[in-house]
C-alpha positions in Angstrom: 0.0 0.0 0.0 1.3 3.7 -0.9 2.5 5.5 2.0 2.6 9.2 2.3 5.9 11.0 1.6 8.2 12.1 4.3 7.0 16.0 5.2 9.8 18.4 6.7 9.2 22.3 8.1 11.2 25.0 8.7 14.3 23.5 6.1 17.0 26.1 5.5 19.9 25.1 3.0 22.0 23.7 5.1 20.0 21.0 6.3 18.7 20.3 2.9 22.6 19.6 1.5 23.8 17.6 4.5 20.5 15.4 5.5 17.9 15.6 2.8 19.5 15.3 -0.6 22.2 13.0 0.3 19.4 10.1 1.6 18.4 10.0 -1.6 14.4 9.8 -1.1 11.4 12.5 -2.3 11.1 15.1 0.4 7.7 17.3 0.7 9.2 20.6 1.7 6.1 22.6 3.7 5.7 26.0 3.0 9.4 26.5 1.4 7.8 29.0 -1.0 4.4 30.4 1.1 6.4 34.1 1.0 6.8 34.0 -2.7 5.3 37.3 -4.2 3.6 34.9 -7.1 1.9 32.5 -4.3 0.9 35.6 -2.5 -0.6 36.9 -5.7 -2.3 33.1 -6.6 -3.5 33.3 -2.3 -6.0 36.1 -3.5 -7.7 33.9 -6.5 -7.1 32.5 -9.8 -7.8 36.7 -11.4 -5.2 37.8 -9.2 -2.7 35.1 -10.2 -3.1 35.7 -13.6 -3.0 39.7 -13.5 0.4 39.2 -11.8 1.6 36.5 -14.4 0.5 38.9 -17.4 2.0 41.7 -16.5 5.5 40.2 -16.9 5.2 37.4 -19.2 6.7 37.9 -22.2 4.9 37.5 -25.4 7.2 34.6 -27.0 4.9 31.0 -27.8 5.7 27.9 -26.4 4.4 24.2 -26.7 1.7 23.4 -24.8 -1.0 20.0 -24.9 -4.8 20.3 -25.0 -6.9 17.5 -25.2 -10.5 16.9 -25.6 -13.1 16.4 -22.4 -13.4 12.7 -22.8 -9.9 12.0 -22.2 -10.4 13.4 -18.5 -7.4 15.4 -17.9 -5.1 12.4 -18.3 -2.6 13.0 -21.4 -1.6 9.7 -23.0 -1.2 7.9 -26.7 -3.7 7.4 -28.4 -5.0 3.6 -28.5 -2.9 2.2 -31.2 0.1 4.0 -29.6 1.0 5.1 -33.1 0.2 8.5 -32.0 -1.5 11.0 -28.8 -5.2 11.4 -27.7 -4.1 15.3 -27.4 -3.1 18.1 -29.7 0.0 20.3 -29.3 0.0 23.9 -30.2 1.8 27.0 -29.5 0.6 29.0 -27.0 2.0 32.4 -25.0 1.2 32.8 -21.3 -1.8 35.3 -22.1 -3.3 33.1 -24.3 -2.9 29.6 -21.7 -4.4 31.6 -18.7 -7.5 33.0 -21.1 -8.2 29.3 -22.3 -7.8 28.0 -18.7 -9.8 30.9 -16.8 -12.7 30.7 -19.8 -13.0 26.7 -18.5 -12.6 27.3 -14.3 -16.5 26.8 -14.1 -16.6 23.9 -16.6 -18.0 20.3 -15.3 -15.6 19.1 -18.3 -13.0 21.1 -20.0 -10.6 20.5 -22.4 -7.4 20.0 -20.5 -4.9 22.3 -20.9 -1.3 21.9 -20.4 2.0 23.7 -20.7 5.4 22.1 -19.5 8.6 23.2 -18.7 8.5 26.9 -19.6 12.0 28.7 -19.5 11.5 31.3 -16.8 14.4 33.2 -18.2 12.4 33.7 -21.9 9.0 33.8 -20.6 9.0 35.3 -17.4 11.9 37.4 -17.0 12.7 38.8 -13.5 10.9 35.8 -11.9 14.1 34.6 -9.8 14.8 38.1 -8.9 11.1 38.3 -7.6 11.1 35.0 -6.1 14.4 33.6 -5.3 14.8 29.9 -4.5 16.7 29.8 -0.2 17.7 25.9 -1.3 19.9 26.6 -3.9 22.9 28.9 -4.7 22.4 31.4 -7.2 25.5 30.1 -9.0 24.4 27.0 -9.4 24.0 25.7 -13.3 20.2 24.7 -12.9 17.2 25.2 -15.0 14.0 27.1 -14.0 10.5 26.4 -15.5 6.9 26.9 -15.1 4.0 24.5 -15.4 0.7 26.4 -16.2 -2.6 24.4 -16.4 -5.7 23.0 -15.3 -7.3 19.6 -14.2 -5.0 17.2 -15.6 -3.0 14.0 -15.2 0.4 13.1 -16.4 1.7 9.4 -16.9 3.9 8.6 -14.5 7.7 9.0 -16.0 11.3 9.7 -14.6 13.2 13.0 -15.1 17.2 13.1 -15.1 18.0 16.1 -13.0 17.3 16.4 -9.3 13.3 18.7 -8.9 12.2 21.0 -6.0 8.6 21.3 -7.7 7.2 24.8 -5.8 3.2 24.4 -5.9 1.7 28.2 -7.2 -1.4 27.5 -7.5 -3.9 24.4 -7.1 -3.0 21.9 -5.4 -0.8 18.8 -6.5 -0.8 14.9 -6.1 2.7 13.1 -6.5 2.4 9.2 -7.3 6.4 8.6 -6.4 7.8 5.0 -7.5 11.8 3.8 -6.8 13.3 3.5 -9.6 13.8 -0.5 -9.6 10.2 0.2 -9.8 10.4 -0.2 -14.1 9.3 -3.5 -13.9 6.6 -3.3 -12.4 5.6 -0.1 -14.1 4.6 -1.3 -17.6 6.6 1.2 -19.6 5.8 2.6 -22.7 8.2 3.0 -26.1 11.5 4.5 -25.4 12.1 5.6 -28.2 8.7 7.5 -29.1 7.5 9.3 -25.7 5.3 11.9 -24.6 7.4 14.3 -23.0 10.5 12.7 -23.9 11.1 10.5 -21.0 10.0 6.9 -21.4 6.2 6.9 -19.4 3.9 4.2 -17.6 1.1 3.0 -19.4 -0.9 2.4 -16.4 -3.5 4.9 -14.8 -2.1 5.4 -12.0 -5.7 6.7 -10.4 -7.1 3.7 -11.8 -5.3 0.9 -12.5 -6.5 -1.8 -14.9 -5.2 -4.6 -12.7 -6.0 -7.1 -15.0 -3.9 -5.9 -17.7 -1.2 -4.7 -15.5 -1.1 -7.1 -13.1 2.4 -6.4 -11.7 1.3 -2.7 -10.5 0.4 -3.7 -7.6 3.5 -4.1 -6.3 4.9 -0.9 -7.8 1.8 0.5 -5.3 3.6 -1.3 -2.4 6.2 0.6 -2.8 4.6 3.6 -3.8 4.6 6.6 -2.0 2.4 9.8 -1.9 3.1 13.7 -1.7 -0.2 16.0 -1.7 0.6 19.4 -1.8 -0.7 23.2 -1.1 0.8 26.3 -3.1 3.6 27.5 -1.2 5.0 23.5 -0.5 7.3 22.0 -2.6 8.7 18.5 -3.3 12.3 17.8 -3.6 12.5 14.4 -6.3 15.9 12.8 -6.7 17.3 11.9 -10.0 15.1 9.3 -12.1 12.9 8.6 -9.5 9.0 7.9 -11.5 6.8 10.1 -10.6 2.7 10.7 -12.1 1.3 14.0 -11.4 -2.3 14.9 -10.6 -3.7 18.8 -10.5 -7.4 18.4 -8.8 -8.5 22.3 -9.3 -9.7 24.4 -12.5 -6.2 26.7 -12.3 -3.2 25.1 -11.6 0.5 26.3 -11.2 3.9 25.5 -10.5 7.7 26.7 -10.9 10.3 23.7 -10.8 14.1 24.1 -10.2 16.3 21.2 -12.2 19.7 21.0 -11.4 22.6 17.7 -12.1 25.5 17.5 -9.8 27.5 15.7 -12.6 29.7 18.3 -14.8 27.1 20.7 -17.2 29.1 19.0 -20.5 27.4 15.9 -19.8 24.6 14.8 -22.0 22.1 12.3 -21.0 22.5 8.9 -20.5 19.5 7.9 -22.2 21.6 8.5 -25.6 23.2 5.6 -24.4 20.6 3.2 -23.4 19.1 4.0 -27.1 22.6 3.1 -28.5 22.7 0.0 -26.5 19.3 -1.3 -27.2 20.3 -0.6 -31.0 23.5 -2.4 -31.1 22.5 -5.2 -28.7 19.1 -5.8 -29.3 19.2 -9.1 -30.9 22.6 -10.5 -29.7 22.6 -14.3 -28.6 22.1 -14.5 -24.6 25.5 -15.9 -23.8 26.7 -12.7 -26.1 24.6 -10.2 -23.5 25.7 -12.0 -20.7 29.4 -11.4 -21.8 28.6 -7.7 -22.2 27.0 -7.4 -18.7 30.4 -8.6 -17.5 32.3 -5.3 -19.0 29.4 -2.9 -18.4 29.6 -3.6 -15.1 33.4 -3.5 -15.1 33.8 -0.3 -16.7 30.8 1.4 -16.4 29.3 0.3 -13.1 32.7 -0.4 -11.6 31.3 -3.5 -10.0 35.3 -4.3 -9.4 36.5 -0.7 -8.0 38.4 1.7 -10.8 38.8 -0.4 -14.3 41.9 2.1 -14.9 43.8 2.2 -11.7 46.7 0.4 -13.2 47.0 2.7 -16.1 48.8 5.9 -16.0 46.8 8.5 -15.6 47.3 10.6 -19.3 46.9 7.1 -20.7 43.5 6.2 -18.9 41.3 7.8 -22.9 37.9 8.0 -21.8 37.4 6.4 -18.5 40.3 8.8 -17.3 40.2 12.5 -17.2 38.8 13.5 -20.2 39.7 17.0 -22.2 37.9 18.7 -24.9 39.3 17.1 -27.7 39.1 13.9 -26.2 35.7 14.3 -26.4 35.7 15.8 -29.7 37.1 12.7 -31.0 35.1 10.3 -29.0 32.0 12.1 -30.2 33.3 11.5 -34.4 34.0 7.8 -33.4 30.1 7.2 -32.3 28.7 9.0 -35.2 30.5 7.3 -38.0 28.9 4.0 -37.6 25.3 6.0 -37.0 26.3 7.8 -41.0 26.4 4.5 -42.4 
């Protein structure tokens, strides 16, 4: 059975770099963000939140998902998986909150959903407005808004580490472990919704018979409900689905990797993997597994200690040309 997430008050930065990040585990955050000038804005009703997001939103278009009243807020494929049961359109920030606040009195609206908005292109002056106390302003991390109404997303992973901060409407976090995939019946990776590989299961209503295995991804579940003004801190590939219960819905999320910023995602080579190994023999895959997990998992400590350091190529330290030239090496075969 799903158990709530772990809640923690009053957390300044130092106690969320020396206990909460280094266990590892999602963290609900209460009231990191209440003070924010845009919650405080959102406090007053959904007119007041959108008066204060127009008058500094920028008027540049980006991406965002609408789908029909039948498909109840949940955004998914469509049923032959060959392509959505939503459209996508561009948008600007006027035009998402008329759509939205035309619908807040609807029994069924079309769902409306933007993603991942830069702050720095379409809000500019939001960090200086409402600064985040967790994180240091120096840090290389990325800053986005989620604008929307009653809606549901699949439940997926993300890369970076997430300090979600609730605006407006509440928010339900469906959190999994990652040796949850399993059990999660995952979609194509190859040809995803948002770009991370996603659950096919409705998480709020899970077709047990068809996905018989979920119930022990529930198990191990674990819950987060949220107010504006909380926010949830979400390790690195961690699944997560996402329900917004209320007619106007916002929320700002900080993304930030504690590997170097060069460093592109691992997913590249997953999809590498699963094209070059694919349909190898089993004793082949086995044999592979034994060098993965020699050089890349290091399952026997540092595969390079007993090579001179300038000599160690790419498991050593790695300089700009080195991975120039390691970059030309993967993409010649991908030419042919």
């Amino acid at each position: 059975m799903a158990r709530p997430a772990p809640d923690y008050h009053g957390v300044d930065r130092a106690r969320f770099e020396t206990e909460i990040v280094p266990a590892g585990r999602p963290a609900v955050l209460r009231g990191l963000v209440r003070d924010w000038p845009i919650v405080l804005a959102a406090r007053e009703g959904a007119d007041e939140l959108a008066a204060w997001l127009r008058q500094r939103a920028s008027e540049d278009a980006a991406e965002a998902w609408f789908g029909p009243p039948e498909i109840g807020g949940r955004f998914d494929f469509a049923p032959d998986h060959a392509g959505f049961n939503h459209e996508r359109k561009l948008a600007t920030i006027d035009q998402l909150l008329d759509l939205i606040l035309a619908q807040r009195e609807s029994a069924a609206p079309w769902a409306v959903y933007a993603g991942a908005l830069p702050v720095g292109r379409h809000l500019p002056g939001f960090l200086a407005e409402n600064p985040m106390p967790l994180l240091a302003d120096d840090r290389h991390m990325l800053v986005s808004l989620w604008l929307g109404n009653r809606t549901t997303t699949a439940a997926h992973w993300d890369l970076p580490q997430n300090l979600a901060c609730v605006v407006a409407g509440r928010r339900r976090f469906t959190l999994f472990p990652t040796d949850q995939v399993a059990n999660l019946y995952v979609g194509p990776i190859d040809r995803t919704l948002a770009g991370q590989p996603s659950s096919m299961v409705d998480i709020d209503h899970p077709d047990l018979e068809r996905f018989p295995r979920f119930a022990e991804a529930w198990d191990a579940a674990e819950i987060a409900e949220l107010e504006p003004g909380d926010a949830l801190y979400m390790p690195s590939l961690w699944w997560h689905g996402v329900t917004s219960p209320d007619p106007v819905g916002a929320m700002v999320n900080f993304w930030w990797r504690d590997g170097p910023a060069r460093m592109t995602t691992p997913m590249h080579a997953l999809l590498h993997a699963a094209m070059t190994m694919h349909e190898l023999p089993a004793r082949e895959l086995a044999a592979w597994k034994v060098f993965f997990d020699h050089y890349i998992f290091r399952a026997d400590g540092d595969p390079m200690a007993h090579v001179a350091p300038e000599a160690r190529g790419v498991l050593g330290e790695r300089s700009p040309e080195l991975i120039a030239a390691l970059k030309a090496t993967l993409a010649e075969p991908l030419r042919r």
